[in-house]
N, C-alpha and C positions, 0 to 999 in steps of 0.2 A: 225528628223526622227520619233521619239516616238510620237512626239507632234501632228500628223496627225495620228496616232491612234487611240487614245481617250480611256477612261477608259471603255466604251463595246466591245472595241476590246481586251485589255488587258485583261479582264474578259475572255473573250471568246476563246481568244489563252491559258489563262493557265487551263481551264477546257479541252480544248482537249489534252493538256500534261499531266492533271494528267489521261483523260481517255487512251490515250495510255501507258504511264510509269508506271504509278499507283501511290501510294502517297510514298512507300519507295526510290522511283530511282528521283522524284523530288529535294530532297537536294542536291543531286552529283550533278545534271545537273546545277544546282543553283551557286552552288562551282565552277564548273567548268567557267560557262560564265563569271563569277564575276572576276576571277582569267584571264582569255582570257584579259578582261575590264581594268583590273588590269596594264597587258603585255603590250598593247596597248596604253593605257595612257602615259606608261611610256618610250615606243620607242620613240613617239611622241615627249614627254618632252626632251628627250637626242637630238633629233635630231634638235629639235627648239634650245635647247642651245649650240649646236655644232653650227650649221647656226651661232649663234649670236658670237659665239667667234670668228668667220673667218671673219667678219667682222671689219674694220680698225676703 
């Protein structure tokens, strides 16, 4: 998904966050995605190793 962005689009989506948010509300939203990232990895993880345990 990232990988078809490329580093000018990356560049370029966080300069319109910081022009909307500003530079103090950037760390929260940072925290927050990373933590989402975080939740999600870890659903995933449990539910692939549940899958593997039901298997014979």
């Amino acid at each position: 998904m990232l990988s078809s962005i490329g580093i000018p689009g990356l560049i370029l989506i966080l300069v319109i966050a910081l022009i909307i948010y500003g530079p103090s509300k950037l760390p929260e939203i940072g925290r927050a995605f990373g933590n989402t990232l975080k939740e999600f990895k870890k659903s995933t993880n449990d539910l692939i190793s549940n899958e593997k345990e039901e298997e014979p």
